[in-house]
N, C-alpha and C positions, 0 to 999 in steps of 0.2 A: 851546720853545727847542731848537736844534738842536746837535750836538757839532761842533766844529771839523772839517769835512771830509764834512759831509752838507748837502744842498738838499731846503728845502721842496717840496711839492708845488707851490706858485704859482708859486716860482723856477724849476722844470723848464720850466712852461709857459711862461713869459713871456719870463726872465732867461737860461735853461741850456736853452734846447729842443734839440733834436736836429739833432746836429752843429755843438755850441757847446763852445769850448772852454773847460775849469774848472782854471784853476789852482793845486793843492795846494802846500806848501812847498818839498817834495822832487820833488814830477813835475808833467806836466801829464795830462788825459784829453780826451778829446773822447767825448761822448755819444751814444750809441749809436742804433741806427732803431729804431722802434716795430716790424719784422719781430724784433727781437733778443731782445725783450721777451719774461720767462719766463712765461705767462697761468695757471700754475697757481697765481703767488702774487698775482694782480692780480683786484679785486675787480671785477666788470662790473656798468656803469651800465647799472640798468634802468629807465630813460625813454622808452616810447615816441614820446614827440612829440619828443625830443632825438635819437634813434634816426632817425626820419624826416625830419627837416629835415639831419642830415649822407648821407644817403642820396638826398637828393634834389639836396645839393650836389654827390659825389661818385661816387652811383653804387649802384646795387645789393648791388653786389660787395662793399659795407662793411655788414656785417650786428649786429655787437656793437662795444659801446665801453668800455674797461675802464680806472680807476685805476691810476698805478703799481703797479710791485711793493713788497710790504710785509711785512718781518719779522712771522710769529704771535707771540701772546703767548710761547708755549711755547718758543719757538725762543730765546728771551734766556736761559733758563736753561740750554739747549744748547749747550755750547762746540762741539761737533762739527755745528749743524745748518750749511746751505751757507746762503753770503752770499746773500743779499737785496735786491734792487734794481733802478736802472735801469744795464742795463749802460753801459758804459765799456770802452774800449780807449787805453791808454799812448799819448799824442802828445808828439813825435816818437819814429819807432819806434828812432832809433840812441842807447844810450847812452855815457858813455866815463867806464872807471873814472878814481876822485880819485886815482888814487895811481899806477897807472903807464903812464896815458892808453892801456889797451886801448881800439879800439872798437870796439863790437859792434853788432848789431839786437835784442830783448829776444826774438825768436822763436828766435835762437841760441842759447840756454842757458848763455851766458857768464855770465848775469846770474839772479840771483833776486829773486824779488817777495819783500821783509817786508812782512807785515801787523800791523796792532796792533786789533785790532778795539774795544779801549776809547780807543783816540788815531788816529783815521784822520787826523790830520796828522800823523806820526812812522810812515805808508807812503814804505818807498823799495825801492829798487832796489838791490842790495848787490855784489863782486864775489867771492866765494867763491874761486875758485883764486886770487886776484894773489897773483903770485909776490915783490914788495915788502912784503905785509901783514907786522907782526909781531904777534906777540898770538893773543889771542882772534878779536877783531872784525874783521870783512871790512870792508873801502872802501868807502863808496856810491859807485853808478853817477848819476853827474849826465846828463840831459838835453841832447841834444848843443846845442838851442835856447838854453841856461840856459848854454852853457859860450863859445860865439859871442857872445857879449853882456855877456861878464866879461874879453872876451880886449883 
């Protein structure tokens, strides 16, 4: 069973392949290309007859074939070890804060990523300086896709 906000292995392949996009509560991503893929944490399938039949579909030039990437055991117990995965990049790139419709691109730094690494469905997008905020708590950054579609 998976936590709210992770894809199986079959779902990546079948459901979530690359360049599909997967939408979260608070954001959306689109999945990233097998060139993105980190290969130090992806376990390579050693099949030779599996090896040579996509080589002979494809080409020489594809010489290994490896599993997603996969958190180590070790790594759960590591709050500081780096996420684990198949990358993803935030779709669409403009967000616009809740509170006093700045809007930004998330590569401007207007905006911060929260992560919850025990709730990847309660990841958003925050606005740290608005200048309406009172409190504690920053405004989430909505999705400019998610905010066109509520107007």
């Amino acid at each position: 069973m998976n936590e709210l906000g992770e894809l199986r292995p079959s779902q990546l392949i079948f459901t979530f392949g690359i360049g599909s996009l997967v939408d979260l509560p608070n954001m959306s991503a689109l999945v990233m290309g097998l060139d993105d893929w980190d290969t130090r944490y992806c376990k390579e399938i050693e099949e030779d007859r599996l090896v040579a039949a996509v080589q002979k579909r494809l080409g020489a030039q594809m010489n290994r074939l490896y599993m997603p990437p996969i958190k180590l055991d070790s790594m759960d117990r590591d709050p500081t070890a780096p996420a684990i995965g198949v990358p993803v990049v935030p779709f669409p790139r403009w967000m616009r804060c809740s509170l006093c419709d700045t809007l930004a691109t998330v590569e401007s730094g207007v905006f911060k990523l929260i992560q919850d690494p025990y709730r990847p469905d309660r990841t958003e997008y925050v606005h740290q300086g608005c200048l309406k905020s009172q409190g504690g708590r920053s405004p989430s950054a909505l999705s400019v896709r998610f905010l066109l579609a509520c107007r």
